[in-house]
SEBA-469639 format. One line per 5 residues: number of its first residue (from 1); their letters; for each residue x, y, z of N, C-alpha, C, O. Coordinates in pm, whole numbers, plus 50000, padded with zeros to 5 digits. Atoms other than C-alpha are relative to their C-alpha. Layout:
N
NUM = a = X/Y/Z/X/Y/Z/X/Y/Z/X/Y/Z | ...
//
This chain:
148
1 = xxxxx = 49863/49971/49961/18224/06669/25005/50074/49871/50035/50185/49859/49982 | 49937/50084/49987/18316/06347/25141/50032/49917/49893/50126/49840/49913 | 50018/50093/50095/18264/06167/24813/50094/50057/49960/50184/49978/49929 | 49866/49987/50039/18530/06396/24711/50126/49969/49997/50213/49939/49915 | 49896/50048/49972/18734/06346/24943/50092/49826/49957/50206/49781/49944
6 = xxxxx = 49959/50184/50011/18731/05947/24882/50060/50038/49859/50182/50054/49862 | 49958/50030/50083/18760/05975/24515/50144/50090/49989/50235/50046/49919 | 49812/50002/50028/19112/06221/24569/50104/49928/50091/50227/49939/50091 | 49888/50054/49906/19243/06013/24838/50020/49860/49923/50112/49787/49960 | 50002/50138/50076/19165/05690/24564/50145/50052/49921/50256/49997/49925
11 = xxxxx = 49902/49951/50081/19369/05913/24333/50161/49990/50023/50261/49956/49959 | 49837/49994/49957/19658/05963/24538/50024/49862/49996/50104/49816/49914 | 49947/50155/50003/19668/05589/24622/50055/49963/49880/50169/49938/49839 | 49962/50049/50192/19681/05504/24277/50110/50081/49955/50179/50022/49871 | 49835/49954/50052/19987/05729/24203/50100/49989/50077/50210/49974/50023
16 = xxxxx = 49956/50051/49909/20124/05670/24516/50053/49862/49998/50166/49840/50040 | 49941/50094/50037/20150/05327/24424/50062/49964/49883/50146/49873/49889 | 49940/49989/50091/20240/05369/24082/50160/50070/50027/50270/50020/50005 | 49880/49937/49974/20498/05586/24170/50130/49902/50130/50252/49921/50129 | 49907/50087/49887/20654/05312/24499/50039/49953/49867/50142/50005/49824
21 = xxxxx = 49972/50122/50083/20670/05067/24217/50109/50010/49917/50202/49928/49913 | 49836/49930/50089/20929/05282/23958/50069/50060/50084/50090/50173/50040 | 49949/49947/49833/21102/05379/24321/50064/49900/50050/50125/49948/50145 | 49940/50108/49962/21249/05055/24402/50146/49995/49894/50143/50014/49772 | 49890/49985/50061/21630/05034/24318/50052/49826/49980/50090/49765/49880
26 = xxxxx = 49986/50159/50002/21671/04649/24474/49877/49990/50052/49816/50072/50121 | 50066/50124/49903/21442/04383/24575/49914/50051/50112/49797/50087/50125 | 50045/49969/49950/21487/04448/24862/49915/50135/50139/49881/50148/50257 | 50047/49873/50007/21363/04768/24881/49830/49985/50003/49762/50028/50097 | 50110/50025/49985/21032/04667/24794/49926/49894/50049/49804/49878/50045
31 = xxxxx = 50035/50091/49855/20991/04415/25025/49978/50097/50100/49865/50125/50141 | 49970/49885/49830/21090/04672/25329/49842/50107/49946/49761/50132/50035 | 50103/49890/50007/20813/04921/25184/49866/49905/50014/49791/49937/50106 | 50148/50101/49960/20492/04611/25156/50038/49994/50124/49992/50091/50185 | 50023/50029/49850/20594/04482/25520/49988/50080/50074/49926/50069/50179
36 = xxxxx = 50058/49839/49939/20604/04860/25601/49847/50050/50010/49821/50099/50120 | 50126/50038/50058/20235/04870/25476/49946/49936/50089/49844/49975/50145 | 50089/50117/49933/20152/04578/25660/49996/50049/50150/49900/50076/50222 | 50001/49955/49845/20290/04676/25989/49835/50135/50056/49742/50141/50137 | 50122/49901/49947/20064/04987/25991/49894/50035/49935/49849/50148/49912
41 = xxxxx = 50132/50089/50039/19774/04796/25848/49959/49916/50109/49840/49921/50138 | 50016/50060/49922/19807/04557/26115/49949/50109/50138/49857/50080/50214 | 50030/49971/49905/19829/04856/26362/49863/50059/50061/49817/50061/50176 | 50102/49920/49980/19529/05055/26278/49878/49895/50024/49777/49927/50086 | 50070/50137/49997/19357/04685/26249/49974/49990/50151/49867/49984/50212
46 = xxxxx = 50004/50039/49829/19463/04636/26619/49945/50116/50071/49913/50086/50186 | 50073/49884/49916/19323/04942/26755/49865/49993/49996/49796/50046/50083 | 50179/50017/49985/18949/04836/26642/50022/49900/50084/49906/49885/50123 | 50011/50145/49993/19029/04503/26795/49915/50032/50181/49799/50003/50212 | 50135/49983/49922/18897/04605/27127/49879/50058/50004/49808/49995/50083
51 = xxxxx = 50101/49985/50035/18620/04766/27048/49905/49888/49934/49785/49877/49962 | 50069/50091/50114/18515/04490/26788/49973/49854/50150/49889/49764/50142 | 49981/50112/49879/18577/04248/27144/49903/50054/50102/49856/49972/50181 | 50119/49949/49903/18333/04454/27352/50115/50074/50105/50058/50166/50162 | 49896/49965/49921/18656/04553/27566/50008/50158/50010/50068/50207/50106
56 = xxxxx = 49956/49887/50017/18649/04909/27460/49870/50078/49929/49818/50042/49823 | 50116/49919/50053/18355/05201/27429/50019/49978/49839/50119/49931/49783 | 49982/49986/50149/18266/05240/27058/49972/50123/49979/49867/50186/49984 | 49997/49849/50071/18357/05544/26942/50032/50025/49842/50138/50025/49780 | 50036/50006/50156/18237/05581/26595/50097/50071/49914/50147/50031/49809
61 = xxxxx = 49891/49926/50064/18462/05845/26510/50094/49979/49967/50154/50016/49867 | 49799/50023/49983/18799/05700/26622/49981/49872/49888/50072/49839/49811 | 49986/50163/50081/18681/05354/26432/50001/50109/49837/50096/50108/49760 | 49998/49950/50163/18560/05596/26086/50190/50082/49991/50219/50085/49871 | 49887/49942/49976/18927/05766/26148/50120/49884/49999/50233/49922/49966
66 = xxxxx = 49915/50116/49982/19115/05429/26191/49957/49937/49851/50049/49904/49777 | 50042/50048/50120/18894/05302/25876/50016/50078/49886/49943/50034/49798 | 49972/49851/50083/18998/05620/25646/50134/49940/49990/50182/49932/49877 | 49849/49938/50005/19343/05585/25720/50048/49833/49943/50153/49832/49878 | 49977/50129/50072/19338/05143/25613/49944/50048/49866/50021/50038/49770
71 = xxxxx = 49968/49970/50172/19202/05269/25285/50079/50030/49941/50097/49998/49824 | 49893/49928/50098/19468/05453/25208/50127/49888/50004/50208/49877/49912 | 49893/50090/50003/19704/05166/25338/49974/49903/49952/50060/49815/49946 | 49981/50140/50065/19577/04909/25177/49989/50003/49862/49955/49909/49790 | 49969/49945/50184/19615/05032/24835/50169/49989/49974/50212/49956/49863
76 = xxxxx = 49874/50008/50018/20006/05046/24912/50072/49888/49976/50127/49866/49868 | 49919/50093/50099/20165/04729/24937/50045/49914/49852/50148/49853/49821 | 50036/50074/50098/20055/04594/24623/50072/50000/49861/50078/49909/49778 | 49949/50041/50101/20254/04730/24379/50203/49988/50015/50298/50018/49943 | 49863/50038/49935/20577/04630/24574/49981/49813/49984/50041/49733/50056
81 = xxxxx = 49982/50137/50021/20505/04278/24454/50011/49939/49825/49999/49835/49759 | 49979/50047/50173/20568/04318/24088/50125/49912/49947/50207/49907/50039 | 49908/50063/50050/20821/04111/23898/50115/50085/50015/50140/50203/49991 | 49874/49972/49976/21143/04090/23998/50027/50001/50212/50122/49962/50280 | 49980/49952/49842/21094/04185/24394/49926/49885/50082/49849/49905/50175
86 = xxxxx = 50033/50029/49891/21036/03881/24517/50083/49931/50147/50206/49940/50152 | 49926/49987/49864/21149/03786/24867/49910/50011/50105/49795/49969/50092 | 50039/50026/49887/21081/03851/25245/49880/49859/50033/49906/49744/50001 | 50082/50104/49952/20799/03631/25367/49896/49965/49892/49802/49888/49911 | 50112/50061/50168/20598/03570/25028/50051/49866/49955/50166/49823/49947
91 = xxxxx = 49962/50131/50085/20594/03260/24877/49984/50051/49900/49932/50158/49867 | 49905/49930/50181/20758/03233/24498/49793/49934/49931/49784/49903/49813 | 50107/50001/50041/20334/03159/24463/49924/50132/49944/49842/50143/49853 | 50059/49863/50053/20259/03529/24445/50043/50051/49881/50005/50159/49835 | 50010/49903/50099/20411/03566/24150/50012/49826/49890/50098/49791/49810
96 = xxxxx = 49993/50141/50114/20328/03195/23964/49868/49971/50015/49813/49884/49948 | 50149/50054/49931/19982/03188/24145/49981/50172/49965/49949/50247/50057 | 50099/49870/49989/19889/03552/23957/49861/50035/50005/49818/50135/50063 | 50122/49973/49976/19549/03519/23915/49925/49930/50166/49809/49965/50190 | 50030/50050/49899/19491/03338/24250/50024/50099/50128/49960/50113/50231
101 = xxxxx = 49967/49890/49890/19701/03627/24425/49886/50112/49979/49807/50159/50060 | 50126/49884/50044/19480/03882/24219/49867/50011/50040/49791/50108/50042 | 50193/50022/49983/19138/03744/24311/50056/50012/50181/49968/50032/50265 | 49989/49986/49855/19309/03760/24670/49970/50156/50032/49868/50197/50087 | 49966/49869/50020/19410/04119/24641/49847/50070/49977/49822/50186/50009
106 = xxxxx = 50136/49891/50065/19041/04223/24504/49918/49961/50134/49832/50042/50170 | 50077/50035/49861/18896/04062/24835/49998/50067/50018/49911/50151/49995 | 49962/49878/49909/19072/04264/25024/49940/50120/49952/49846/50173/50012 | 50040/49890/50038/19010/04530/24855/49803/50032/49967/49736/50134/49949 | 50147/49972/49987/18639/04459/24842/49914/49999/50185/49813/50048/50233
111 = xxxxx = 49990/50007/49842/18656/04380/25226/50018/50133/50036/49911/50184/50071 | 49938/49855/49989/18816/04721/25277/49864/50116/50026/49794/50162/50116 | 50128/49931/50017/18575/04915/25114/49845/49971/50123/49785/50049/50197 | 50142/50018/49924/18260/04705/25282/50030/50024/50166/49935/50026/50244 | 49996/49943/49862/18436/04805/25637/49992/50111/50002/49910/50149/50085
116 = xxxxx = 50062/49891/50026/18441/05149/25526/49846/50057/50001/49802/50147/50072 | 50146/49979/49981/18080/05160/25461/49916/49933/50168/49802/49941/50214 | 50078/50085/49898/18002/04968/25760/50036/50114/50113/49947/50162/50184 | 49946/49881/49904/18204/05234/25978/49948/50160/49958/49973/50255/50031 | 50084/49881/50025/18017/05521/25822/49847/49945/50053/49787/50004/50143
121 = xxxxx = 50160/50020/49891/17660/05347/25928/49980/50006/50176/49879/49998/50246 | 50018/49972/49829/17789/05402/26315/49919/49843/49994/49810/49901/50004 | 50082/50101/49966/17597/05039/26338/50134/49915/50062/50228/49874/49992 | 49907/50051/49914/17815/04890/26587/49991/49831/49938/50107/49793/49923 | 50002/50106/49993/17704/04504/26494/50038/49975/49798/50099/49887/49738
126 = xxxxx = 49933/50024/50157/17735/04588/26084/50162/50024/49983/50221/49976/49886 | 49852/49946/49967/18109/04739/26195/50026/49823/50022/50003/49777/49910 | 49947/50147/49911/18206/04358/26352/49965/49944/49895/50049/49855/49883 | 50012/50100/50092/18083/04193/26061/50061/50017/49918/50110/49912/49876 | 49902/49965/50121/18280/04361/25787/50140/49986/50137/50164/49872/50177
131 = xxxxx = 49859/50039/49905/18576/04331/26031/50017/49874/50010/50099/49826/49932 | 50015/50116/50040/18524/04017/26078/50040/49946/49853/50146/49885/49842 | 49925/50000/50123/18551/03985/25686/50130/50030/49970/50218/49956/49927 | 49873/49920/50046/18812/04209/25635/50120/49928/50055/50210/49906/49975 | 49930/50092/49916/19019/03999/25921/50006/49863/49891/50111/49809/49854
136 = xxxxx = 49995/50129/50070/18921/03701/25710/50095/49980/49861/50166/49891/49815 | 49911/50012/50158/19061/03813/25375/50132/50031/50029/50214/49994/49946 | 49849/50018/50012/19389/03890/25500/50066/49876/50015/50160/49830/49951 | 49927/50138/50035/19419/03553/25636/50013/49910/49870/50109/49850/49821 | 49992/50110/50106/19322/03364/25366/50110/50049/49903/50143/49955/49831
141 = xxxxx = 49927/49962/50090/19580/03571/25150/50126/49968/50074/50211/49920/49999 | 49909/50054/49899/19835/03499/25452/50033/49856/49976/50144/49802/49966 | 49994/50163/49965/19742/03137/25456/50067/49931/49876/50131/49826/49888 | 50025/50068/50158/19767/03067/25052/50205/50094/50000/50306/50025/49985 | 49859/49983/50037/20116/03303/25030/50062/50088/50067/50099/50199/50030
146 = xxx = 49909/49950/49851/20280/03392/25344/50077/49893/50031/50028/49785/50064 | 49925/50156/49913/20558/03150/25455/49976/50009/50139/49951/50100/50217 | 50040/50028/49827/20507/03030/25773/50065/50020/50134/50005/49988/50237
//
């Protein structure tokens, strides 16, 4: 059942983002929808953050429930960076640096996933390590084409 669930919530993503992408009228339109994305990517991010700090019980549930709900968001911004829309805080690298952004983008997205699995093993110290990762690949995609 759950395997289901993943592969129709992949589904939706994937039309979900197909569908933002022919949904944009200006620019910046699809700017406002990625930094939308990000914001509550960042938030569900910040809600492991004590836990992942020792600051806060670990409750396996609320983390697999917080880690469910970044899959589905981190499938979104992405196709709000196609030609033509660029702007807000991106450097004009994300779209001249495509394969450099792309191999960024698959991090993440392999980061993602390996926090997912790490938050289904309940293993509190394999959870912090894919977080850890996952933390890592946004910066480095931050660092390379985020203005400052």
């Amino acid at each position: 059942m759950k395997k289901q669930i993943t592969v129709l919530a992949l589904a939706c993503t994937t039309l979900f983002s197909a569908a933002a992408n022919a949904q944009f009228a200006k620019p910046e339109d699809a700017v406002k929808y990625r930094q939308s994305a990000k914001v509550l990517m960042a938030s569900h991010f910040g809600r492991m953050v004590p836990v992942i700090k020792g600051e806060a019980p670990y409750d396996a549930e609320a983390i697999k429930e917080n880690v469910a709900l970044l899959n589905t968001l981190a499938a979104l911004p992405w196709g709000a960076f196609g030609p033509g829309f660029e702007g807000g805080d991106s450097k004009s690298e994300v779209w001249t640096d495509t394969k450099g952004f792309d191999e960024k983008r698959e991090n993440f997205k392999v980061a993602i996933q390996n926090l997912s699995t790490a938050a289904d093993s309940a293993d509190l110290a394999q959870l912090k390590a894919a977080f850890g990762k996952a933390g890592q690949s946004c910066k480095s995609c931050h660092d390379s084409y985020r203005k400052d």
